[in-house]
Biopython code that builds the backbone (N, CA, C, O; Angstrom):
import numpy as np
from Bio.PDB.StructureBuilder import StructureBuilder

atoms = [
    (1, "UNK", "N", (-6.901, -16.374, 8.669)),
    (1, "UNK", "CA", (-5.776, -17.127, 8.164)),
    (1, "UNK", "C", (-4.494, -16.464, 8.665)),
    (1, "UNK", "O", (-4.267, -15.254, 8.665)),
    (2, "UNK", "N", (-3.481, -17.693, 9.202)),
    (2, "UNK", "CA", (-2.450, -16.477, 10.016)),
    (2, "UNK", "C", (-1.471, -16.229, 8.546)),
    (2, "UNK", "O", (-1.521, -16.816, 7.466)),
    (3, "UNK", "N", (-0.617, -15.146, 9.007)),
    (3, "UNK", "CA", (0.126, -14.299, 8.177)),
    (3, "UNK", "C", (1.350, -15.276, 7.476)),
    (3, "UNK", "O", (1.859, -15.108, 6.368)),
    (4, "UNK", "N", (1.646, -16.299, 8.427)),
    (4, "UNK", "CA", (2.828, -17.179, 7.814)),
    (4, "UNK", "C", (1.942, -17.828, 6.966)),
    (4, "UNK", "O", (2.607, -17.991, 5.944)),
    (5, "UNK", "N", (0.263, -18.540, 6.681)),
    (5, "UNK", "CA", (0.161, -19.139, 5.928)),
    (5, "UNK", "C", (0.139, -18.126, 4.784)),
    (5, "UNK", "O", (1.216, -18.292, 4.211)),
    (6, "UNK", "N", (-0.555, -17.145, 4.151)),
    (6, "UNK", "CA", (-0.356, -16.134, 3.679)),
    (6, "UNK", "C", (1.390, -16.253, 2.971)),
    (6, "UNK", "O", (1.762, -16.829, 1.949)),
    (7, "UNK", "N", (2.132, -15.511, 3.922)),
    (7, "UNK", "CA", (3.997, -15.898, 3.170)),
    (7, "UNK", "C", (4.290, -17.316, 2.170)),
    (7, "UNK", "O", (5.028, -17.350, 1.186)),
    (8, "UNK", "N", (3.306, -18.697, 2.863)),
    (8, "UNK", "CA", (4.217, -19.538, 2.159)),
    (8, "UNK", "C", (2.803, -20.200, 0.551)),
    (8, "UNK", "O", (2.708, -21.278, -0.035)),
    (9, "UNK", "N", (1.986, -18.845, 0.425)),
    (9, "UNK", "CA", (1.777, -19.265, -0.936)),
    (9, "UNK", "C", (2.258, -19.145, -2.326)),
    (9, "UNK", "O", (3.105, -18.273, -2.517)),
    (10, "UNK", "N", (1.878, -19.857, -3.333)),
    (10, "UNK", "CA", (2.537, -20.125, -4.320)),
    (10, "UNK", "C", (3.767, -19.076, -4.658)),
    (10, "UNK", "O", (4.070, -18.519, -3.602)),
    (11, "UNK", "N", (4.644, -18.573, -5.829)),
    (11, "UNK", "CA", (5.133, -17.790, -5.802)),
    (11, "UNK", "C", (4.474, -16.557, -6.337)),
    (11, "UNK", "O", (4.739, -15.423, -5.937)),
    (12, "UNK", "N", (3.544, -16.864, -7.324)),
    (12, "UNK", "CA", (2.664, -15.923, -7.860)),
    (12, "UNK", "C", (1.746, -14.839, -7.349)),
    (12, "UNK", "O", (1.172, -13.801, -7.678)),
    (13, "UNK", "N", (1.959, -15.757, -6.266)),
    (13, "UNK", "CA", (0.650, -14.570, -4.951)),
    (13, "UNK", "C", (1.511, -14.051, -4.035)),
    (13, "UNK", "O", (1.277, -13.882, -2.839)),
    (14, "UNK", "N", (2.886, -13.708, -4.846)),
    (14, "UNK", "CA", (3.665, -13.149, -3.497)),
    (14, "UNK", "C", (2.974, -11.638, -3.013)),
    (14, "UNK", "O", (2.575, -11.324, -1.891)),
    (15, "UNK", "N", (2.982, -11.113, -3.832)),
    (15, "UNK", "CA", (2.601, -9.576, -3.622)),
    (15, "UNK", "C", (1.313, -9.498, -3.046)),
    (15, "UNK", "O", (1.172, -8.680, -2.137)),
    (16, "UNK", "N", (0.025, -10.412, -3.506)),
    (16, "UNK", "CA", (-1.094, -10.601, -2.954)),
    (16, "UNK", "C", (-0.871, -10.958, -1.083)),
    (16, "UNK", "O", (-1.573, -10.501, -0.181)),
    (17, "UNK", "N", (0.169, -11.779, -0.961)),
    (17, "UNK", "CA", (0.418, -12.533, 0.173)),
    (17, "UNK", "C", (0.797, -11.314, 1.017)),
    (17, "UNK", "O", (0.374, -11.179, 2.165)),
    (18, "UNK", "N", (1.775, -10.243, 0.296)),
    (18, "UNK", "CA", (2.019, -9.019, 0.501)),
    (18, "UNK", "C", (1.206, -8.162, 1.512)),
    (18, "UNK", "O", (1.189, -7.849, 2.702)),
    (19, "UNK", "N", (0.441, -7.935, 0.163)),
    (19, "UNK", "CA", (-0.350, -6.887, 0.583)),
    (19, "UNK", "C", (-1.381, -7.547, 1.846)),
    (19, "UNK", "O", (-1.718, -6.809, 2.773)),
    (20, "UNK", "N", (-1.772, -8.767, 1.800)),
    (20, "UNK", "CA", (-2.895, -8.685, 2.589)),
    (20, "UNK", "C", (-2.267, -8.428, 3.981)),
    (20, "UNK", "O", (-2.807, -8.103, 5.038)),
    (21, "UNK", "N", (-0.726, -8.714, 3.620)),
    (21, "UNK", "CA", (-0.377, -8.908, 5.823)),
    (21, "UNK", "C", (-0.300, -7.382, 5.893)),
    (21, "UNK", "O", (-0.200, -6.977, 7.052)),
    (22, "UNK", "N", (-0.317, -6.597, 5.118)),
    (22, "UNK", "CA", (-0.345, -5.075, 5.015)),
    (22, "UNK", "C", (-1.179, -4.647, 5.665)),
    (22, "UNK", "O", (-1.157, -4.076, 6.756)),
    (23, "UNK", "N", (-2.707, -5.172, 4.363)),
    (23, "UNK", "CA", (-3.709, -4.517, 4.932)),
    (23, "UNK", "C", (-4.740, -5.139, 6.233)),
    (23, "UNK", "O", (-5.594, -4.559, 6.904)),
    (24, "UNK", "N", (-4.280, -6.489, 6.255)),
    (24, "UNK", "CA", (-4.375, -7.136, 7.406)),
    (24, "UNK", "C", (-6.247, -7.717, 6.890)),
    (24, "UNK", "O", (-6.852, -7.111, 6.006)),
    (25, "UNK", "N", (-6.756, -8.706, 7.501)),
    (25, "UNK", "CA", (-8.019, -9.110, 7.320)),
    (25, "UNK", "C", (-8.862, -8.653, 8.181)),
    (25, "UNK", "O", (-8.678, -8.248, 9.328)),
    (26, "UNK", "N", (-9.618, -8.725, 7.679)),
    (26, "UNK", "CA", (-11.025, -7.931, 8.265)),
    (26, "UNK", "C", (-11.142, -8.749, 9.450)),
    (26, "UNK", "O", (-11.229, -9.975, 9.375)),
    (27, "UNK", "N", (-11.150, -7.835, 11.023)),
    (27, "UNK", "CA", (-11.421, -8.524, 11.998)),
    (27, "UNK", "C", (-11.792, -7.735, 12.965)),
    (27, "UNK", "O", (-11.007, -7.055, 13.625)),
    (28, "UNK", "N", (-13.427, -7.779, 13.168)),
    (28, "UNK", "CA", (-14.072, -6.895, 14.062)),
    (28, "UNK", "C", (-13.688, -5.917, 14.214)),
    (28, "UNK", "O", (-14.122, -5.151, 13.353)),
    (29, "UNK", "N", (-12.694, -5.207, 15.279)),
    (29, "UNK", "CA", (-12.371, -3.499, 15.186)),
    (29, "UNK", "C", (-11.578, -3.333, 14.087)),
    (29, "UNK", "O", (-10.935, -2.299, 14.269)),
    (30, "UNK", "N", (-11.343, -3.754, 13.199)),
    (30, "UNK", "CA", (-10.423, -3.053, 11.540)),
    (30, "UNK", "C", (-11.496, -2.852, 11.216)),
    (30, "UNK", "O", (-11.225, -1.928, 10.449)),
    (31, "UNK", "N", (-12.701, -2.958, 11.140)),
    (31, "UNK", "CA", (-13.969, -2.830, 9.936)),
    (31, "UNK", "C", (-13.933, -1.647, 9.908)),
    (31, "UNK", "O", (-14.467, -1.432, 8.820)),
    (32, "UNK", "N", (-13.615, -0.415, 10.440)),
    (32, "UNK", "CA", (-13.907, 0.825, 10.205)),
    (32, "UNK", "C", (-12.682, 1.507, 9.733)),
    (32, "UNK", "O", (-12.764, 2.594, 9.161)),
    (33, "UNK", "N", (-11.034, 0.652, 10.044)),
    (33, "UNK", "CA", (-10.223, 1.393, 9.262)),
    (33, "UNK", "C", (-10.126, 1.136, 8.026)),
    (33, "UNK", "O", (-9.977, -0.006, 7.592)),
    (34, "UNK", "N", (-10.204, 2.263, 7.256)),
    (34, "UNK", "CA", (-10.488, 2.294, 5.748)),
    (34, "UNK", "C", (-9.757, 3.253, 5.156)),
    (34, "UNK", "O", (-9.013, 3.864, 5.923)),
    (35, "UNK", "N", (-9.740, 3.603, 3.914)),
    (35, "UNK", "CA", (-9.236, 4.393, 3.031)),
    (35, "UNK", "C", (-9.870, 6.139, 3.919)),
    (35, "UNK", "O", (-9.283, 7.087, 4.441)),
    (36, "UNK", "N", (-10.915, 5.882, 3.740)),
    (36, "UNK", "CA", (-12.214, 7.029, 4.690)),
    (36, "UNK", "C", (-11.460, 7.457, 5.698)),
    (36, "UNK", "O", (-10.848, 8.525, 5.699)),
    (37, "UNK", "N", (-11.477, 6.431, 6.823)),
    (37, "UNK", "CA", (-10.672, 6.582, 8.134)),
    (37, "UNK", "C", (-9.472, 7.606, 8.247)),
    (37, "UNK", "O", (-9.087, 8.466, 9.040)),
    (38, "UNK", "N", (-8.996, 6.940, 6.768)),
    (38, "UNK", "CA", (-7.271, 7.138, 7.476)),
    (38, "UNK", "C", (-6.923, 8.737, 6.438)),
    (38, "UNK", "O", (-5.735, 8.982, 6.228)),
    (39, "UNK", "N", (-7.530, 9.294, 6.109)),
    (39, "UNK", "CA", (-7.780, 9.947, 5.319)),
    (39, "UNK", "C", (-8.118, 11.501, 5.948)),
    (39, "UNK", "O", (-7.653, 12.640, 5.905)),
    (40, "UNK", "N", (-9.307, 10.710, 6.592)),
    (40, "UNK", "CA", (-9.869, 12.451, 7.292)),
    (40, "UNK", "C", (-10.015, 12.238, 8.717)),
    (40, "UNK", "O", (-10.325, 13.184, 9.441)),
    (41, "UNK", "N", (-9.748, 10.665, 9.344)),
    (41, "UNK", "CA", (-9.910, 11.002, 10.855)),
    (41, "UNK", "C", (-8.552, 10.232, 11.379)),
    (41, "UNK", "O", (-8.666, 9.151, 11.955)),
    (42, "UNK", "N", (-7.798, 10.582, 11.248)),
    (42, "UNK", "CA", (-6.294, 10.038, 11.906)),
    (42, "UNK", "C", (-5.907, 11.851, 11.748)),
    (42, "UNK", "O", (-6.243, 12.860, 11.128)),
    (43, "UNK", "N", (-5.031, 11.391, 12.726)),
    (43, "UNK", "CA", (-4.417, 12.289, 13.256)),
    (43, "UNK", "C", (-3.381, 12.505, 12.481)),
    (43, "UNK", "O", (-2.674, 11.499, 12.417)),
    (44, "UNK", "N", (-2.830, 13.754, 11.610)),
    (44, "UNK", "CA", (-1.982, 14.350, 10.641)),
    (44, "UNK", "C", (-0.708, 13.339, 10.719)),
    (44, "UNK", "O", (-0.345, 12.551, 9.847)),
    (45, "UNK", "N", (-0.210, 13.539, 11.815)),
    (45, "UNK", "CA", (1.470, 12.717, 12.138)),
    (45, "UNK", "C", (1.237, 11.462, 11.980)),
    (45, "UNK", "O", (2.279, 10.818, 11.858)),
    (46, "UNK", "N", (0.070, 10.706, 11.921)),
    (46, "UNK", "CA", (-0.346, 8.982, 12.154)),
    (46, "UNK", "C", (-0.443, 8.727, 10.778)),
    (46, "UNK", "O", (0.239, 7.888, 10.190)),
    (47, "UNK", "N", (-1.638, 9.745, 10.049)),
    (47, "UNK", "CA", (-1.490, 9.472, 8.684)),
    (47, "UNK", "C", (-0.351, 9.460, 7.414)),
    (47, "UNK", "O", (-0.252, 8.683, 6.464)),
    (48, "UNK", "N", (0.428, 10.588, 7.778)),
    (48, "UNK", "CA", (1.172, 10.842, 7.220)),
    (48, "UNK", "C", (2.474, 9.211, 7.049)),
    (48, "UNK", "O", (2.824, 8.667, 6.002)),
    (49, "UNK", "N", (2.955, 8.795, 8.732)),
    (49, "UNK", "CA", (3.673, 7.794, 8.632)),
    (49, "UNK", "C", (2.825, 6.853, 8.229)),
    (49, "UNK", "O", (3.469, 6.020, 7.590)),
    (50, "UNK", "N", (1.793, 6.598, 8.281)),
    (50, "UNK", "CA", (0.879, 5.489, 7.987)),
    (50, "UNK", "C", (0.860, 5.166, 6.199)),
    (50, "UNK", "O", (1.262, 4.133, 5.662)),
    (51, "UNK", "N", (0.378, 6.160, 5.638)),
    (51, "UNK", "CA", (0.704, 6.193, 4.448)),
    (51, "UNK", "C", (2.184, 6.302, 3.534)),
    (51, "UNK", "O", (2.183, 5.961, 2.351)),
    (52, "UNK", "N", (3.116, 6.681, 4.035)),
    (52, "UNK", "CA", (4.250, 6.578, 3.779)),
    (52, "UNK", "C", (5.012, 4.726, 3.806)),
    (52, "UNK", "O", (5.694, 4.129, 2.974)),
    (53, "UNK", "N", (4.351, 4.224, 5.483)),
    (53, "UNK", "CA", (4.879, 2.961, 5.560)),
    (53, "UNK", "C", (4.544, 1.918, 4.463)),
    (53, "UNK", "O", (5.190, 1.014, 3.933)),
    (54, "UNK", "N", (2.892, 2.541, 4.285)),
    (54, "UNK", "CA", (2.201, 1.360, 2.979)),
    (54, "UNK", "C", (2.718, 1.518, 1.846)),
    (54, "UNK", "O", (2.400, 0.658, 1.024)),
    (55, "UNK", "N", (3.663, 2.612, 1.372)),
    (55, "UNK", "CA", (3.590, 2.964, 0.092)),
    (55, "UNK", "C", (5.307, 2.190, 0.132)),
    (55, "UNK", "O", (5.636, 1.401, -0.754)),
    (56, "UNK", "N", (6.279, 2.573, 1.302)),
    (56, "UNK", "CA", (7.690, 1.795, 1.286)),
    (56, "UNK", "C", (7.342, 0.218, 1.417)),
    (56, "UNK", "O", (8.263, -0.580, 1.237)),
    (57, "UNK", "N", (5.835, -0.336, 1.775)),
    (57, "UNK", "CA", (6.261, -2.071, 2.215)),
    (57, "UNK", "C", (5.775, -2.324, 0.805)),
    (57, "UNK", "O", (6.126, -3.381, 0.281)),
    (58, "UNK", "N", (4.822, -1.279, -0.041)),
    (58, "UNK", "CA", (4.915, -1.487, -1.615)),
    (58, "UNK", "C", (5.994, -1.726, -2.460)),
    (58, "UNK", "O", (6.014, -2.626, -3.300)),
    (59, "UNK", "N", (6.982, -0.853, -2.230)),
    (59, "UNK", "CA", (8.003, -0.660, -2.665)),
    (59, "UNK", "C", (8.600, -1.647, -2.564)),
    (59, "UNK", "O", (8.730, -2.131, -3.689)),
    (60, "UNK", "N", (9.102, -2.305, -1.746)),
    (60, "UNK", "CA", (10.031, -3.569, -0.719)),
    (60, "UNK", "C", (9.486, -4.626, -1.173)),
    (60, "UNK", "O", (10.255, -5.565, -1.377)),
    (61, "UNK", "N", (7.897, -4.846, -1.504)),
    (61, "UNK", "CA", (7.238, -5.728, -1.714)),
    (61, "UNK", "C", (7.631, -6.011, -3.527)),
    (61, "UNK", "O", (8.056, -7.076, -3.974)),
    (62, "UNK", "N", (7.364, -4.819, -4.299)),
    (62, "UNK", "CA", (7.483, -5.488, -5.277)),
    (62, "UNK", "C", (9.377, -5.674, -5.699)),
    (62, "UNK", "O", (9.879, -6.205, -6.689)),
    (63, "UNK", "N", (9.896, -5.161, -4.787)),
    (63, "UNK", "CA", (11.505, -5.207, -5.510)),
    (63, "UNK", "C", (11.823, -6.550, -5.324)),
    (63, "UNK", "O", (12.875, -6.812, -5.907)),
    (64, "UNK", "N", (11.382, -7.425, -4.796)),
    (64, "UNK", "CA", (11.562, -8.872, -4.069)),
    (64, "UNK", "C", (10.550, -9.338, -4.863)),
    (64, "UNK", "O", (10.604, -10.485, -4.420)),
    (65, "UNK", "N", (9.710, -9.389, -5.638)),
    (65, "UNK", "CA", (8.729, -9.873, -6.313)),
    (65, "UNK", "C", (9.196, -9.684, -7.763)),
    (65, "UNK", "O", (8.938, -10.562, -8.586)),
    (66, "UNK", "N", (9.656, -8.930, -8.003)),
    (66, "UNK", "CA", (10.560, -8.742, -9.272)),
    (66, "UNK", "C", (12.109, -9.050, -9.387)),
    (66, "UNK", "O", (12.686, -8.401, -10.259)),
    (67, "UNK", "N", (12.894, -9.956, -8.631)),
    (67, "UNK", "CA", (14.082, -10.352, -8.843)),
    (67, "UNK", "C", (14.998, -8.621, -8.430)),
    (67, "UNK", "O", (15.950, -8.152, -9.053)),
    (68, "UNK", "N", (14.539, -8.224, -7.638)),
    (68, "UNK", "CA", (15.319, -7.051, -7.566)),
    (68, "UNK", "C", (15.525, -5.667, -7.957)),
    (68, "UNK", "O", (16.204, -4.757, -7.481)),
    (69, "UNK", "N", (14.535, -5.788, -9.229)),
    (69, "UNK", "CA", (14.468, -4.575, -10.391)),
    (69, "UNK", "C", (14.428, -3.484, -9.586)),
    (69, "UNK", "O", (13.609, -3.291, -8.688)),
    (70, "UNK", "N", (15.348, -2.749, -9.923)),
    (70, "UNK", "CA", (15.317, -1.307, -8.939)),
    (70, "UNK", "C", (14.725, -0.394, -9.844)),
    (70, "UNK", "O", (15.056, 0.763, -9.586)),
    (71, "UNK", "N", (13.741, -0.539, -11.100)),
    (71, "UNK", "CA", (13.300, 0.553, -11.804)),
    (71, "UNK", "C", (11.580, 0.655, -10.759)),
    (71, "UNK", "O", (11.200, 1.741, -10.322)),
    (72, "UNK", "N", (11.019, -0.251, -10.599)),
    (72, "UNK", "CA", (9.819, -0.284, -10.308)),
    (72, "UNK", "C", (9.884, -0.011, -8.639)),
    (72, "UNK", "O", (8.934, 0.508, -8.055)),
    (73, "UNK", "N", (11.278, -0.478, -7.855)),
    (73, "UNK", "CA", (11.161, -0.238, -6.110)),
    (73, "UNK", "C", (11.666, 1.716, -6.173)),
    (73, "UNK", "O", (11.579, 2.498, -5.226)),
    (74, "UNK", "N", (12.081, 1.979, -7.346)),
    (74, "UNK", "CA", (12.108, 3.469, -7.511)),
    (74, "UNK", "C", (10.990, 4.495, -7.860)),
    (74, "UNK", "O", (10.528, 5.486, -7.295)),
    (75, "UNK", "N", (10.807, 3.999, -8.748)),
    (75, "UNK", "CA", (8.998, 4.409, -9.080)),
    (75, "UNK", "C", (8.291, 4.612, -7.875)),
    (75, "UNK", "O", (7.985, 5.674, -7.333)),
    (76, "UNK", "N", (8.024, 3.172, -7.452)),
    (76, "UNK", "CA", (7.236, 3.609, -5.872)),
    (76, "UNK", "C", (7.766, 4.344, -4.903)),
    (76, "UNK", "O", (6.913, 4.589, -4.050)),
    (77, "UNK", "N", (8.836, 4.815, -4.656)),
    (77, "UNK", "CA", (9.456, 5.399, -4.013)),
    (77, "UNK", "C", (9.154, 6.805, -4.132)),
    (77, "UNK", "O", (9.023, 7.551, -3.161)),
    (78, "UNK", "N", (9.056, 7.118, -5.213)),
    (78, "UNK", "CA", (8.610, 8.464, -5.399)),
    (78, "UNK", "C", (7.403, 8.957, -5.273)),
    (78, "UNK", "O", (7.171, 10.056, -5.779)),
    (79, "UNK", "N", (6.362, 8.237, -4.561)),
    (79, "UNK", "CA", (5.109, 8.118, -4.147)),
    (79, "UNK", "C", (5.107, 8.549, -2.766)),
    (79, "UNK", "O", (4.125, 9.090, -2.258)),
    (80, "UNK", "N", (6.863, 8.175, -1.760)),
    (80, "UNK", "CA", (6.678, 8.638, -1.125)),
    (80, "UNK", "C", (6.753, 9.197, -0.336)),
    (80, "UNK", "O", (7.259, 10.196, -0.848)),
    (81, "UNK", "N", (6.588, 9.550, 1.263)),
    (81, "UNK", "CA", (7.126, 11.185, 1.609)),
    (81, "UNK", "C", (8.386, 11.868, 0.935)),
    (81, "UNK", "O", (8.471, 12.988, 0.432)),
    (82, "UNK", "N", (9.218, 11.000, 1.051)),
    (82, "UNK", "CA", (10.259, 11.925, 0.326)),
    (82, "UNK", "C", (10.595, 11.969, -0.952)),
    (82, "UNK", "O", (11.657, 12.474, -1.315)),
    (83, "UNK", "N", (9.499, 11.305, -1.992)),
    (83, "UNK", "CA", (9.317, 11.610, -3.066)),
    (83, "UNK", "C", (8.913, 12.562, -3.591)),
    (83, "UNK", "O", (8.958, 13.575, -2.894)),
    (84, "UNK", "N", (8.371, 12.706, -4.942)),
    (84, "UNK", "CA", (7.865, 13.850, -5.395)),
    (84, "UNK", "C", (6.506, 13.900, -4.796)),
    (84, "UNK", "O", (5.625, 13.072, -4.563)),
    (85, "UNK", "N", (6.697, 15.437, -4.601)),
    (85, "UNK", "CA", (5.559, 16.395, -3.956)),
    (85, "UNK", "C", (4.031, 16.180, -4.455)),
    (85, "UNK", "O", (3.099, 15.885, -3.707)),
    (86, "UNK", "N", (3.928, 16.417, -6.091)),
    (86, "UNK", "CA", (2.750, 16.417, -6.664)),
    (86, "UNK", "C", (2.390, 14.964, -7.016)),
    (86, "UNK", "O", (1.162, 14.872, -7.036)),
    (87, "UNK", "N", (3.105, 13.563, -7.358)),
    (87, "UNK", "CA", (2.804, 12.722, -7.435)),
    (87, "UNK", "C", (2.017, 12.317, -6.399)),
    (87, "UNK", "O", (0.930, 11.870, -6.764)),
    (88, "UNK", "N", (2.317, 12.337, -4.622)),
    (88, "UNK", "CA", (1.805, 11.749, -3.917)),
    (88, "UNK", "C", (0.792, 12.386, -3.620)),
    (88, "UNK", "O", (-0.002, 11.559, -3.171)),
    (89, "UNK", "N", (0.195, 13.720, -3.600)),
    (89, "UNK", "CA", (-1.369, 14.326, -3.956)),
    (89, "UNK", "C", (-1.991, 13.623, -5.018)),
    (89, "UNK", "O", (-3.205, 13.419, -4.998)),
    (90, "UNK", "N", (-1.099, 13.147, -6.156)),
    (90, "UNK", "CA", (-2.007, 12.554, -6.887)),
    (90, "UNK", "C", (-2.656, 11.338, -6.692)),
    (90, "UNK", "O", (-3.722, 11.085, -7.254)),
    (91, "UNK", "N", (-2.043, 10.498, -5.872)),
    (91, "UNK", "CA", (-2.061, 8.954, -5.434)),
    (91, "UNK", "C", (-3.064, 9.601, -4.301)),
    (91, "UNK", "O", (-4.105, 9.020, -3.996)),
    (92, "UNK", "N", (-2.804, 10.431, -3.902)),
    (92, "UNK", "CA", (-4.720, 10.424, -2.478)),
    (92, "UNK", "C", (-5.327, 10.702, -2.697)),
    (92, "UNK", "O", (-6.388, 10.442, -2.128)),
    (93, "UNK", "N", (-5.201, 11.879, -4.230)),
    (93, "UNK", "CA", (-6.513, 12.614, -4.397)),
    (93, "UNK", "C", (-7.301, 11.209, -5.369)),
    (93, "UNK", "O", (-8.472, 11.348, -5.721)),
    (94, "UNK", "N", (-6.514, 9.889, -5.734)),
    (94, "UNK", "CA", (-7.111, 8.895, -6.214)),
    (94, "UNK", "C", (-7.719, 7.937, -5.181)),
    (94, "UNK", "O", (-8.547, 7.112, -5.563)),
    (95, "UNK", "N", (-7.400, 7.994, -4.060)),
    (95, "UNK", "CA", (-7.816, 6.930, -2.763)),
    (95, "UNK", "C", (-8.672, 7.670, -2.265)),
    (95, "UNK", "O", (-9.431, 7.043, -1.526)),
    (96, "UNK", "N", (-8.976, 9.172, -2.377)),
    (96, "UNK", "CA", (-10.170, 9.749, -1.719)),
    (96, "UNK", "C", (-11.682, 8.629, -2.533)),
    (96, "UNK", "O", (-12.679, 8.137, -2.005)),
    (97, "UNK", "N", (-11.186, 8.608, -3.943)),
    (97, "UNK", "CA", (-12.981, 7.927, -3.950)),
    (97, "UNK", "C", (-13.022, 6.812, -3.429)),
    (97, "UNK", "O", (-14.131, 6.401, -3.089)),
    (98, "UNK", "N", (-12.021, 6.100, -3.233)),
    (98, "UNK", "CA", (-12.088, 4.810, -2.745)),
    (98, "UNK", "C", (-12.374, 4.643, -0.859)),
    (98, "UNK", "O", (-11.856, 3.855, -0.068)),
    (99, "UNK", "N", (-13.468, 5.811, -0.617)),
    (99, "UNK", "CA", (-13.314, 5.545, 0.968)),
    (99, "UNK", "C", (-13.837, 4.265, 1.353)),
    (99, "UNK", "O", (-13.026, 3.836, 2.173)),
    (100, "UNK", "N", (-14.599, 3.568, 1.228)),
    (100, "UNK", "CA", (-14.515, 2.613, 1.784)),
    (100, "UNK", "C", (-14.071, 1.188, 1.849)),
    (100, "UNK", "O", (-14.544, 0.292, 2.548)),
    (101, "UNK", "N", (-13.044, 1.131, 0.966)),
    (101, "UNK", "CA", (-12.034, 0.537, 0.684)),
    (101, "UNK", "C", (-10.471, 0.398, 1.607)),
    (101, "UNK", "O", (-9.836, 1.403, 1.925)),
    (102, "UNK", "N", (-10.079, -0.820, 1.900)),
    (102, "UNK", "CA", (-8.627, -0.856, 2.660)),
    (102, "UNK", "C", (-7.731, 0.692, 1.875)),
    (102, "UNK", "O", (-8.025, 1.318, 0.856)),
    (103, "UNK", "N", (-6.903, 0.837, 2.596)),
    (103, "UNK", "CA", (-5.899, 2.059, 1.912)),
    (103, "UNK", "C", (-5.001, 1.633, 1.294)),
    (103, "UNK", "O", (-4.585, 2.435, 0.458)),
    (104, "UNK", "N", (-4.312, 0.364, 1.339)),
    (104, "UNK", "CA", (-3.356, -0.418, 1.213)),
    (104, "UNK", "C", (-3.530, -1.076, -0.155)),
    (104, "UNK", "O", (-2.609, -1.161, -0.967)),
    (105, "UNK", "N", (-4.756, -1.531, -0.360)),
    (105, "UNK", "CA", (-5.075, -2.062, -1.551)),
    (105, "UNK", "C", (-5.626, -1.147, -2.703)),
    (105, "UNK", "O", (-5.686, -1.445, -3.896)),
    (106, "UNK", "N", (-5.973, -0.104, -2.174)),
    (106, "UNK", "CA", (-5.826, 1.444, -3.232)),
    (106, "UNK", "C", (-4.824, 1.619, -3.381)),
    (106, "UNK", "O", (-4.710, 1.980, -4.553)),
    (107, "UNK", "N", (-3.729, 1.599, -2.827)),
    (107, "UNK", "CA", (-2.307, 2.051, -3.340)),
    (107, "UNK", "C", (-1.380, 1.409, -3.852)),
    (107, "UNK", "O", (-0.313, 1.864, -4.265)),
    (108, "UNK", "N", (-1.915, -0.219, -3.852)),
    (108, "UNK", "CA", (-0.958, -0.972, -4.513)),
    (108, "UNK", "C", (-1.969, -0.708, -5.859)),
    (108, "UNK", "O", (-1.259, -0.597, -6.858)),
    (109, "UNK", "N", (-3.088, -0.604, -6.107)),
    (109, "UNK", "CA", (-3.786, -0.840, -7.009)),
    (109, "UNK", "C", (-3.600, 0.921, -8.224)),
    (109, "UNK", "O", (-3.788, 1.034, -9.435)),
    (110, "UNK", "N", (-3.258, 1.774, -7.386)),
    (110, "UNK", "CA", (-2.768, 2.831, -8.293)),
    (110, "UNK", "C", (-1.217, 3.191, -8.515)),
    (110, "UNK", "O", (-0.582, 3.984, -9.210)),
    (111, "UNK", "N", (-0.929, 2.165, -7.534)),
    (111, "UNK", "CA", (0.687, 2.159, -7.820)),
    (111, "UNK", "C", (1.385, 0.919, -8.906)),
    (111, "UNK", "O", (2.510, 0.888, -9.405)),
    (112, "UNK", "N", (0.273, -0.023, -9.032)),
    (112, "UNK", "CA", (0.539, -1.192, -10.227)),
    (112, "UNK", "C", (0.399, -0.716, -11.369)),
    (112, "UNK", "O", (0.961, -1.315, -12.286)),
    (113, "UNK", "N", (-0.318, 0.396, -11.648)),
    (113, "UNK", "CA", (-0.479, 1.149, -13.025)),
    (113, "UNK", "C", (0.660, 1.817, -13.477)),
    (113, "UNK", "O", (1.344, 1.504, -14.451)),
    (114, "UNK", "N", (0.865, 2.977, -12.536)),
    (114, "UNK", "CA", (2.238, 3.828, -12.130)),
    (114, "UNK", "C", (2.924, 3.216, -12.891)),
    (114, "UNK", "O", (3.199, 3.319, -14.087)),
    (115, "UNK", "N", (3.255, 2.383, -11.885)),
    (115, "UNK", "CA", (4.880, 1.433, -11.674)),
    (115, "UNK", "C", (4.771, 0.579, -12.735)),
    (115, "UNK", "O", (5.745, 0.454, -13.478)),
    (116, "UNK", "N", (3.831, 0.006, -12.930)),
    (116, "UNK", "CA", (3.811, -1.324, -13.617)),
    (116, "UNK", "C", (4.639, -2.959, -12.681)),
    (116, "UNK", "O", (5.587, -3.709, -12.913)),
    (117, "UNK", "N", (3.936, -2.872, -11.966)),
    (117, "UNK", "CA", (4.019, -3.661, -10.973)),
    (117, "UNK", "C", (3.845, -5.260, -10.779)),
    (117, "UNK", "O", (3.988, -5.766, -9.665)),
]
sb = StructureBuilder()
sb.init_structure("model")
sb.init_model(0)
sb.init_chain("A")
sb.init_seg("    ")
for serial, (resi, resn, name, xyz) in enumerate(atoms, 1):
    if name == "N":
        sb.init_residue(resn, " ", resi, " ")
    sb.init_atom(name, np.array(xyz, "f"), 0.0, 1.0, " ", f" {name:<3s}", serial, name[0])
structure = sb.get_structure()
């Protein structure tokens, strides 16, 4: 399904609509990038921006999904790189069980708790 159909569903599935162009659909060579993957076999500098980008299009994603609320695009923010230190160990050392799982949808999914999202 392309990504614009995705954007123009209901308003309710914005964040869903979100996340999936995030984590993108399963399509032959993605099957192996995973939570697993990106975790212990990416390369330090790849992961690092990699996980940082998912955790800011979280951020971006829900501040526009919430009329703007800057309490919850702050929250996530602090998840990441240049957030707090021990929070964002805490958010991987929670996506480690989830290896075979997208990474993207672990982190919106421990960042909706967080945040309240």
């Amino acid at each position: 399904m392309p990504v614009k159909h995705w954007l123009t569903l209901s308003k309710s599935s914005f964040i869903s609509a979100m996340i999936m162009s995030m984590v993108g659909v399963n399509s032959g060579q993605a099957e192996d990038f995973n939570t697993g993957f990106v975790l212990n076999k990416m390369p330090v500098d790849e992961r690092i921006v990699h996980i940082d980008g998912l955790v800011r299009g979280i951020a971006f994603a829900s501040f526009f999904h919430k009329n703007k609320d800057n309490a919850a695009f702050e929250c996530v923010l602090d998840y990441a790189l240049t957030g707090d230190r021990d929070k964002r160990f805490q958010m991987l050392d929670f996506a480690e069980g989830y290896s075979d799982k997208p990474l993207g949808g672990v982190l919106f999914v421990y960042l909706r708790k967080k945040c309240e999202l």
